[in-house]
MARSE-415765 format. One record per residue (C-alpha): x, y, z; residue in three letters. Coordinates in steps of 0.02 Angstrom, whole numbers, padded with zeros to 5 digits, always signed. Each point is the difference from the previous one (the first is absolute). Example, Ala and Ser with C-alpha at 12.3 -4.5 7.8 and 13.67 -1.06 7.14 Angstrom:
REM MARSE-415765
+00615-00225+00390ALA +00069+00172-00033SER 
This chain:
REM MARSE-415765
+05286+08854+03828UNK -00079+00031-00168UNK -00022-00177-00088UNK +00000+00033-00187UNK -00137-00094-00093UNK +00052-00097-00158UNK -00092+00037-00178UNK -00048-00156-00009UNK -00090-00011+00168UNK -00064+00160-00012UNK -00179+00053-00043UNK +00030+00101-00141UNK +00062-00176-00085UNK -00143-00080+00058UNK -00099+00127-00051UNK +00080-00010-00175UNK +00014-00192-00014UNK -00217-00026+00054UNK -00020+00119-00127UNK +00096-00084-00141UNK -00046-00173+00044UNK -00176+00059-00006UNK +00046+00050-00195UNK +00079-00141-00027UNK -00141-00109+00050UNK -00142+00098-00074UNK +00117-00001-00178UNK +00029-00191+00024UNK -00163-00042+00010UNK -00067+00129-00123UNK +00134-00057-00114UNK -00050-00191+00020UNK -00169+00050-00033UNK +00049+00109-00159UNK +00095-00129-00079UNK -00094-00166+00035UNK -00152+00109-00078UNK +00121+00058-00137UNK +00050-00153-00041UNK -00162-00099+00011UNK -00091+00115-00132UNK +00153+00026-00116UNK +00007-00207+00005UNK -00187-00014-00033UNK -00025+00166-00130UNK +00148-00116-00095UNK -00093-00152+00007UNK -00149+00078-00036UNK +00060+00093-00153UNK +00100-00150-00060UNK -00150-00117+00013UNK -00112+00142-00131UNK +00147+00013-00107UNK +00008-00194-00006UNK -00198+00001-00041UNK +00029+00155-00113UNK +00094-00087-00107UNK -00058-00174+00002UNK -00140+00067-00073UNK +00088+00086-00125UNK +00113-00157-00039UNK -00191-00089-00011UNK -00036+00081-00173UNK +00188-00058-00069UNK +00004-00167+00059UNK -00191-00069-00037UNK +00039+00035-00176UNK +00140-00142-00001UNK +00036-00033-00181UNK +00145-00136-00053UNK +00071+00101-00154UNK -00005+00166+00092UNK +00060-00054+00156UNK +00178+00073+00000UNK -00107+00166-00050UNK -00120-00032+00152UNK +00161-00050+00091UNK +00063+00205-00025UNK -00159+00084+00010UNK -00001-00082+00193UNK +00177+00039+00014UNK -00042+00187-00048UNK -00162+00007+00123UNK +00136-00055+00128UNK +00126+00116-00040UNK -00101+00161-00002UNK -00078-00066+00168UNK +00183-00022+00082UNK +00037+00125+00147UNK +00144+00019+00133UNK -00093-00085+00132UNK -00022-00161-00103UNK +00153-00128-00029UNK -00069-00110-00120UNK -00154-00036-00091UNK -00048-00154-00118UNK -00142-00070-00091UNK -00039-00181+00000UNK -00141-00103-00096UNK -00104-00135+00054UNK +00121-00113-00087UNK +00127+00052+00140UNK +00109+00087-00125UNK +00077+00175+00027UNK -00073+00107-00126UNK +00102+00146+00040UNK +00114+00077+00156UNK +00047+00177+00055UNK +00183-00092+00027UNK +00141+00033-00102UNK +00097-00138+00045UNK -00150-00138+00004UNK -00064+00040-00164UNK +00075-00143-00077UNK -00126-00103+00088UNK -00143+00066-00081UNK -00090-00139-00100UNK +00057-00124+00142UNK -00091-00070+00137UNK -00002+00081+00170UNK +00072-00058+00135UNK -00044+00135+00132UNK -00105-00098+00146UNK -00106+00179+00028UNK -00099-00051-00159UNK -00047-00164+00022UNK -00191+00009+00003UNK -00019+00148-00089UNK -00098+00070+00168UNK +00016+00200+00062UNK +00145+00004+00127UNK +00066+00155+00091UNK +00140-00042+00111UNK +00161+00062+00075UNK +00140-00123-00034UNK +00194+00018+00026UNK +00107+00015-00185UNK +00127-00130-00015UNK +00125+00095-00090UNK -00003+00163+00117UNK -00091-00053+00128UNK -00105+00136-00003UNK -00178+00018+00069UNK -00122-00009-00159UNK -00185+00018-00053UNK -00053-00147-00094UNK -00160+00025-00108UNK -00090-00144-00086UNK -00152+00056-00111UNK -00076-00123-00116UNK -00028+00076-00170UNK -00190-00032-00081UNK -00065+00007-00157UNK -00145+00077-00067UNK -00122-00144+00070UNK +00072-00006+00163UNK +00122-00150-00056UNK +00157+00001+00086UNK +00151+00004-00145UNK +00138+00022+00083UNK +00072+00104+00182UNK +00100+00148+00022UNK +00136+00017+00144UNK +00086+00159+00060UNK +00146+00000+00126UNK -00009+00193+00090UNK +00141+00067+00096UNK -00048-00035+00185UNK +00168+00049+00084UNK -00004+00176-00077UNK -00162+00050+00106UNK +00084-00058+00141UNK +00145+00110-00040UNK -00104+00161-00026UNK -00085-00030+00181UNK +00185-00027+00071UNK +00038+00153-00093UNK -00137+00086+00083UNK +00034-00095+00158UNK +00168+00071-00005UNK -00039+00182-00038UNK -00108-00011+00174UNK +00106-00079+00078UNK +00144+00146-00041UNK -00125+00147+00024UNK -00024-00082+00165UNK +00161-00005+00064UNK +00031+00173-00066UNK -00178+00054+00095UNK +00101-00108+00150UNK +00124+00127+00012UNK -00100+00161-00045UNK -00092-00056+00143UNK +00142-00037+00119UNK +00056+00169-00012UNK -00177+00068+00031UNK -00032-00117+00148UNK +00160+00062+00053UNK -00038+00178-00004UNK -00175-00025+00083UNK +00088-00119+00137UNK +00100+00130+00030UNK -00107+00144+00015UNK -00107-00100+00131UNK +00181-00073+00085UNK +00068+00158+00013UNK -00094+00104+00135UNK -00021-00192+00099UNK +00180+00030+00001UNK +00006+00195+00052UNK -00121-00065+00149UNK +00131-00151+00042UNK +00137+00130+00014UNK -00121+00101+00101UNK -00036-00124+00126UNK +00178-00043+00002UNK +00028+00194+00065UNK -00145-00011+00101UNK +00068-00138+00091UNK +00181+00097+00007UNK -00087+00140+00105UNK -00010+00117-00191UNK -00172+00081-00020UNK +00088+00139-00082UNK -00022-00074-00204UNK -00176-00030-00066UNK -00066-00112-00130UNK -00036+00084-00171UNK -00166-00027-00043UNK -00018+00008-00193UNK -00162-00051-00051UNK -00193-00014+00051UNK -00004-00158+00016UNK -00009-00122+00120UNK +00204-00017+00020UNK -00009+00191+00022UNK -00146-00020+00141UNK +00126-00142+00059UNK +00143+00126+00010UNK -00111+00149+00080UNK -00052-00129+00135UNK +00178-00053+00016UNK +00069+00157+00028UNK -00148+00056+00125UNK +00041-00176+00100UNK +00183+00070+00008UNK -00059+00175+00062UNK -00122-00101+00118UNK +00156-00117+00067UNK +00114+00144+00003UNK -00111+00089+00117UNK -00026-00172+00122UNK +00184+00012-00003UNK +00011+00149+00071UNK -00136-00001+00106UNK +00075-00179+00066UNK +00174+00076+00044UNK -00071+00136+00074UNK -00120-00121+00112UNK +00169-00098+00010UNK +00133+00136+00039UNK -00128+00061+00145UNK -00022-00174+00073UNK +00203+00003-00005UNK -00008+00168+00064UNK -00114-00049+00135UNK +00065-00176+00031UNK +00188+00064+00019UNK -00056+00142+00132UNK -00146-00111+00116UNK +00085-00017+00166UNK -00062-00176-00010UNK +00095-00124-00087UNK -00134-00090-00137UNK +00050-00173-00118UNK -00110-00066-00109UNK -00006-00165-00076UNK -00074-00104-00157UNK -00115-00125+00016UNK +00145-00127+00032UNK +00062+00088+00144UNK +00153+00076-00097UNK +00041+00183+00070UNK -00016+00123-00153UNK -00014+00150+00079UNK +00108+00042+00163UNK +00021+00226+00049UNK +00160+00058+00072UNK -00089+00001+00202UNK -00025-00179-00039UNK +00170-00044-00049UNK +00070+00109+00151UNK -00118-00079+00120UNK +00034-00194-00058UNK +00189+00079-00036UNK +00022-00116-00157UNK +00035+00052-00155UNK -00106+00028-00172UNK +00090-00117-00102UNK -00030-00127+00139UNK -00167+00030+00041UNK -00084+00028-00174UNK -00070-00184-00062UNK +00031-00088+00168UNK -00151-00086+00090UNK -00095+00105+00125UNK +00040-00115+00119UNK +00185-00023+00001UNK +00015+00180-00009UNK -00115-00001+00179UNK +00105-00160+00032UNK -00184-00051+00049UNK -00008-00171-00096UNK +00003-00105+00135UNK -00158+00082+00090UNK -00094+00059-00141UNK -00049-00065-00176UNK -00038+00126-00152UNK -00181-00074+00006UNK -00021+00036+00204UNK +00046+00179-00044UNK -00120+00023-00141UNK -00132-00115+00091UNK +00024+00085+00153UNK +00090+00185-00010UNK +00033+00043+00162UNK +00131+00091+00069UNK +00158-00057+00071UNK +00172+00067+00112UNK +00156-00023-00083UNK +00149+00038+00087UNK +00150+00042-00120UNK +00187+00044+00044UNK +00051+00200-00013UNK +00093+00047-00136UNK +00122+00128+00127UNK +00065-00148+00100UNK -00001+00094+00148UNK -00174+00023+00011UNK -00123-00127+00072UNK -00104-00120-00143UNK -00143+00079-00090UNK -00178-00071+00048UNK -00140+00007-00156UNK -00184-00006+00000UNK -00052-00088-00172UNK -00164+00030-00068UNK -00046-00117-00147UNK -00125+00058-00140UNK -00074-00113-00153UNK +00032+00086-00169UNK -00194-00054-00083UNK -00033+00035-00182UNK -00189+00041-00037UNK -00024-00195-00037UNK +00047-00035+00171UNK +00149-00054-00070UNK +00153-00002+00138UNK +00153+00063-00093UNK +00105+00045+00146UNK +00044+00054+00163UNK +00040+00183+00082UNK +00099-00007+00162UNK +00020+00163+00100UNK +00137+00021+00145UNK -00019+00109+00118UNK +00155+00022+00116UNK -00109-00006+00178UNK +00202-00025+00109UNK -00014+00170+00070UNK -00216-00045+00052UNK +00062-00164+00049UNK +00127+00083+00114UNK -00097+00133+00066UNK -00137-00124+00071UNK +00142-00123+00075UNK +00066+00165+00093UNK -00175+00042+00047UNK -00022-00163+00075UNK +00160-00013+00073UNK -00036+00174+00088UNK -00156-00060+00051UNK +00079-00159+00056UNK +00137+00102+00091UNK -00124+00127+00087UNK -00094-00141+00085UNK +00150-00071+00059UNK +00087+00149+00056UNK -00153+00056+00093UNK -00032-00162+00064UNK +00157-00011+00088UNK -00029+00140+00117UNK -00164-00031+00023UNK +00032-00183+00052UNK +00105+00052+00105UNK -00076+00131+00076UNK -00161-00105+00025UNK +00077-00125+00086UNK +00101+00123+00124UNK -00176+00069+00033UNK -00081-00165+00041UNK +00127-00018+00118UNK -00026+00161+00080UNK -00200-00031+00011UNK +00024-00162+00084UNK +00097+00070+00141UNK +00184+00026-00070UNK -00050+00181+00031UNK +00009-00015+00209UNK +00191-00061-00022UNK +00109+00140+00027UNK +00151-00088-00108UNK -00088-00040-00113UNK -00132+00131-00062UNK +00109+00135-00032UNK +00080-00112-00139UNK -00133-00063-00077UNK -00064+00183-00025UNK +00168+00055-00069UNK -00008-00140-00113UNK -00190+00046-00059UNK +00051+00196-00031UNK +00144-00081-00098UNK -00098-00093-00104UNK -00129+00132-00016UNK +00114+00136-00046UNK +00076-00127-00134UNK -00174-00017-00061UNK -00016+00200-00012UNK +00153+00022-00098UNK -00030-00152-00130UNK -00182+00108-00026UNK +00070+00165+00003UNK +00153-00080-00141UNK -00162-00083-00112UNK -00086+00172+00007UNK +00145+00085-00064UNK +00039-00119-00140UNK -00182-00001-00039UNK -00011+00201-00008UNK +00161-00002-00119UNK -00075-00131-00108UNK -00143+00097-00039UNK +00086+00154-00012UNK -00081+00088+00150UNK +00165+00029+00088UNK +00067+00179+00005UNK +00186+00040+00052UNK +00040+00132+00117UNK +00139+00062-00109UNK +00138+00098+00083UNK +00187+00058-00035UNK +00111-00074+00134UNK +00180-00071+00043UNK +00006-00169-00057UNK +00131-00032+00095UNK -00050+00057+00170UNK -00166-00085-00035UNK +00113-00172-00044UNK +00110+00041+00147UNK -00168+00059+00127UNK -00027-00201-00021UNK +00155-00072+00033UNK +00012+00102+00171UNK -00155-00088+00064UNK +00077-00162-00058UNK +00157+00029+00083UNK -00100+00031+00159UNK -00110-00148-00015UNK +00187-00121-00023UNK -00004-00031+00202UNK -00201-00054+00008UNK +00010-00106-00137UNK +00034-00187+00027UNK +00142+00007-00114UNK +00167+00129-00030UNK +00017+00080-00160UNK +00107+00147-00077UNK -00056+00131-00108UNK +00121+00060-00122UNK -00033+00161-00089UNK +00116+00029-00173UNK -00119+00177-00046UNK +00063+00147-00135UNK +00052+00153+00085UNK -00127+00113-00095UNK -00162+00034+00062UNK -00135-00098-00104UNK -00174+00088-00022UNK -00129-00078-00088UNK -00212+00036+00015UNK -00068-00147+00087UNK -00130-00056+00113UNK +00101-00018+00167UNK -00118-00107+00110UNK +00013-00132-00157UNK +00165+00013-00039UNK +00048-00041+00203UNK -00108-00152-00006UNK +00102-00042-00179UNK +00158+00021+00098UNK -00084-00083+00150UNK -00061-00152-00078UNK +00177-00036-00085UNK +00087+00011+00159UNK -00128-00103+00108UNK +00032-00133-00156UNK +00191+00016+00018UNK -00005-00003+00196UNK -00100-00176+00000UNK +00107-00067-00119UNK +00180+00044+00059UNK +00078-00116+00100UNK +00048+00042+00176UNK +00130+00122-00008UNK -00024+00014-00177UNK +00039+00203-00100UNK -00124+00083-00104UNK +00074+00102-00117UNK -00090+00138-00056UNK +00062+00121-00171UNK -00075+00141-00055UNK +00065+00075-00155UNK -00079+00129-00138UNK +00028-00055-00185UNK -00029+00141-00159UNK -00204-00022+00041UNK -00042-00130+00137UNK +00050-00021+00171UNK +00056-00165+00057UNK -00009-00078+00171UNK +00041-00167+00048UNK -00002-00118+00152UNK +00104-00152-00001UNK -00043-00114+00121UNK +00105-00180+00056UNK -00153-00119+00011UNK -00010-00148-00076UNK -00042+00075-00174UNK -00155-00037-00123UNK -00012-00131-00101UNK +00004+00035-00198UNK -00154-00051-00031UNK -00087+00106+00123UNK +00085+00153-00053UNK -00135+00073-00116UNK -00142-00063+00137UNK +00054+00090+00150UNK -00079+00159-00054UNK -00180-00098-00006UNK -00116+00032+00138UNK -00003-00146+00141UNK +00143-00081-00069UNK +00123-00064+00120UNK +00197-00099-00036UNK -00032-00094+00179UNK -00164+00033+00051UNK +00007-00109+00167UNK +00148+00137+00052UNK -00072+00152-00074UNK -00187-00016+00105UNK +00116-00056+00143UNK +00081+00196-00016UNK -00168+00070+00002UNK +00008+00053-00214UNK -00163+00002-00105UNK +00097-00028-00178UNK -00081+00174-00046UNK +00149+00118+00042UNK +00095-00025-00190UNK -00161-00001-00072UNK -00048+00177+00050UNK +00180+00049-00016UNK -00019-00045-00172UNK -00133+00095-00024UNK +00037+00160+00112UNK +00157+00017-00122UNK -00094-00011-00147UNK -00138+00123+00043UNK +00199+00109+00006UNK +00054-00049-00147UNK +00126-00105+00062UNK +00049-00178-00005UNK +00046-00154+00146UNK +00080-00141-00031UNK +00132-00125+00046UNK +00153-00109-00018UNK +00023-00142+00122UNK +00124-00158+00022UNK -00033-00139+00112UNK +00081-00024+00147UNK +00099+00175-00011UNK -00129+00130+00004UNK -00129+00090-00098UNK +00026+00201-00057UNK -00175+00090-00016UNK +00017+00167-00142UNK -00103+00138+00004UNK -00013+00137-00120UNK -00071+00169-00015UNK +00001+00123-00135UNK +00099+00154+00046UNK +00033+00169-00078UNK +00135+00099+00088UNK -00066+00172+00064UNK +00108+00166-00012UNK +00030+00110+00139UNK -00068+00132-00042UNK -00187-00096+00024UNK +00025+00056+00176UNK +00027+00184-00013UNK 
């Protein structure tokens, strides 16, 4: 928000006010200067011109007064009054003659002329010395020049003294006159100046201002408005720099949310999940794979530790990861419920400025569930193939050793012992035969023999051998057969789909009870066909229902090697249907049975295919 700055705080008042005050002082002190000069020569020119005139006319006075004559004195008296009289100016307040007798002789003083003839009582002429003095007047108490000048006669004999009373105050008046006249044209030059500092603050202010707003806009995201440059100076330099440095930002802008909208771009499509931290171990950047992968949410994860978001804290410190940035295994719960948890590989990286300064962290997750599960399977097969080989082989071995150390000579016993090693041997063959099946189809080596056949004489072709196989087996079963009436054909490889069929059965067979019914559908849908075999075993537990399908796997292993199975048949069932482009799978309770699906696609064919 735009704060508003106050005239009075603003530079263009400062401006205004430094400029004035500077006037002001410089006319103060030229002013004191002026006047205490003014008035120090006015005062002495006065005293100066008041002491000559006193001399002036003492001497003057000297020629009237040495000729003192008894008879003529009250025509002496006037001449003296006349010298005084035509000597008089405005300056001067009073004049009077006095002999050496200490009489007034004569007085410029209207209203003391009565006292001429008398003695004098004025302590200035006491001693009939020269005197020039400033003294204070009684009566107006006015500043005044007092002049004493002794009066000679012709031979140097002093005859009497002449004393002149100038108007002081009145200088002093003129130079306050003057005083205030400077003082006026000051104040006027004050505010002829104010208006001119004004203007010139201004015109300096004013573009300082025009780059404020700029910056202002600038930091708004605007680069569209420049700064007027109007003048060669150095504001206008100031403004042509300012408005390249907003062409030069503008262009880092742009070149920064393009570098940032393509690390966005790139961040939100990486199939690995990256968060990165500041240098407190706050998350402050977290992409989409990440928040999938952790499944927490943005508003959640954004300015939470590093650590609680791992919920590592108790095992790990911020300063063990940046000290030591290894990588770890998280394991993290699935956000589809139904699927198993998620298991991360964290790799740690230090964020370093050019300083070596460590101003974060980058963490980048790498969902490794699907590696991690692939090489428990592989060593679980590998596991399983030693066992299930060892088995036979065990057994076989030690039927052997029997035979080499003599069992061989026993009629009885021989024979069985020999059955018992082809058994095992065959088993052997078969589990090989099974692995190099699955191993062909897993590399993609495994061609079909494609054909168009009945489905369900192919379906029913097995069941027949079944139903002849009921009175060998150790246990009684019943095949029931719930089949369409229309003939299914379908293109398939019929030596894989029998063992398909085969392998379901055998399953079923080994896991009905005695007496138990199979039940076996086979129905066509709009683009599949769909057979089933329900069995009454003892059913499959629900969490072994999506392992059954994995190779070696077993529900009761003790009873399934007891029946002679190498936990391969569903496995290559599995696959056998998908090289079809069909599908296997299953639905199970315990303790009432388990019903085995199988689907295949299927496009009805028209008669006239035949003809």
């Amino acid at each position: 928000m735009k704060n508003k700055v106050r005239f009075f705080r603003s530079v263009n008042f400062k401006i205004a006010l430094t400029f004035i005050l500077i006037l002001l002082i410089s006319i103060e002190i030229i002013g004191a200067y002026f006047i205490r000069g003014l008035e120090r020569s006015t005062i002495e020119n006065f005293k100066t011109s008041m002491d000559a005139q006193a001399e002036t006319l003492a001497g003057t006075l000297g020629n009237h007064l040495g000729q003192q004559d008894d008879t003529n004195n009250s025509q002496q008296n006037n001449e003296i009054q006349r010298v005084l009289d035509n000597s008089d100016s405005p300056d001067v307040l009073e004049m009077k003659v006095v002999d050496e007798r200490n009489n007034i002789r004569a007085t410029t003083s209207v209203s003391e002329r009565y006292m001429v003839g008398q003695k004098n009582d004025d302590p200035y002429i006491d001693d009939f010395s020269t005197k020039s003095l400033v003294a204070i007047d009684e009566g107006t108490s006015d500043r005044v020049q007092i002049n004493v000048q002794p009066i000679q006669s012709t031979g140097d004999t002093v005859v009497g003294a002449l004393y002149i009373k100038s108007n002081l105050e009145q200088q002093y008046r003129s130079i306050n006159d003057i005083a205030l006249i400077f003082i006026t044209a000051s104040v006027i030059a004050v505010f002829i100046s104010m208006i001119v500092a004004v203007l010139v603050a201004r015109s300096i202010t004013q573009p300082i201002g025009e780059m404020r707003e700029q910056a202002l806009r600038i930091a708004k995201g605007d680069y569209s408005r420049k700064v007027q440059v109007k003048g060669n100076d150095e504001l206008g330099e100031l403004a042509l720099t300012f408005n390249q440095l907003g062409e030069r930002i503008e262009e880092t802008q742009e070149a920064m949310e393009s570098e940032r909208n393509r690390l966005n771009s790139v961040l939100s499509h990486m199939t690995d999940g990256v968060v990165a931290t500041d240098r407190r171990g706050k998350v402050i950047i977290i992409n989409e794979m990440a928040l999938s992968l952790l499944n927490v949410e943005r508003e959640h994860a954004v300015g939470q530790s590093i650590l609680e978001l791992f919920d590592i804290e108790e095992n790990y410190t911020l300063r063990k990861l940046l000290e030591n940035p290894d990588e770890i295994l998280l394991e993290r719960s699935s956000a589809d419920k139904n699927l198993e948890n998620v298991l991360l590989r964290v790799d740690f990286s230090m964020i370093r400025r050019e300083s070596g300064f460590i101003s974060g962290l980058v963490a980048v997750l790498h969902d490794v569930t699907e590696q991690e599960k692939t090489e428990q399977e592989r060593r679980e097969f590998v596991s399983n193939v030693s066992h299930e080989l060892r088995t036979p082989l065990t057994s076989t071995r030690s039927y052997i050793e029997a035979l080499s150390e003599g069992a061989w000579k026993d009629e009885e016993i021989a024979p069985k012992f020999l059955n018992v090693t082809l058994n095992e041997t065959d088993r052997m063959i078969r589990m090989i035969n099974d692995l190099l099946n699955l191993s062909r189809m897993d590399s993609g080596n495994y061609q079909l023999q494609l054909e168009y056949i009945n489905f369900k004489e192919l379906v029913n072709f097995v069941l027949d051998r079944f139903d002849m196989m009921v009175d060998e087996h150790e246990k009684q079963y019943q095949i029931q057969r719930e089949f369409t009436k229309r003939d299914l054909w379908v293109e398939v490889d019929t030596d894989r789909m029998i063992q398909v069929v085969d392998n379901l059965m055998n399953n079923a067979v080994k896991y009905s009870p005695d007496g138990g019914i199979i039940t076996v559908r086979l129905m066509e849908t709009h683009n599949n066909i769909l057979l089933s075999i329900t069995d009454q075993g003892l059913g499959i537990p629900p969490n072994d229902l999506n392992k059954i399908f994995d190779r070696f796997y077993r529900v009761d292993k003790a009873r399934a090697r007891k029946q002679g199975g190498t936990g391969l048949g569903l496995a290559i069932s599995k696959e056998v249907l998908k090289a079809h482009g069909g599908n296997i799978w299953v639905e199970s309770r315990e303790h009432v049975g388990s019903t085995f699906f199988v689907s295949l696609p299927y496009e009805p064919y028209e008669e006239d295919w035949w003809e």
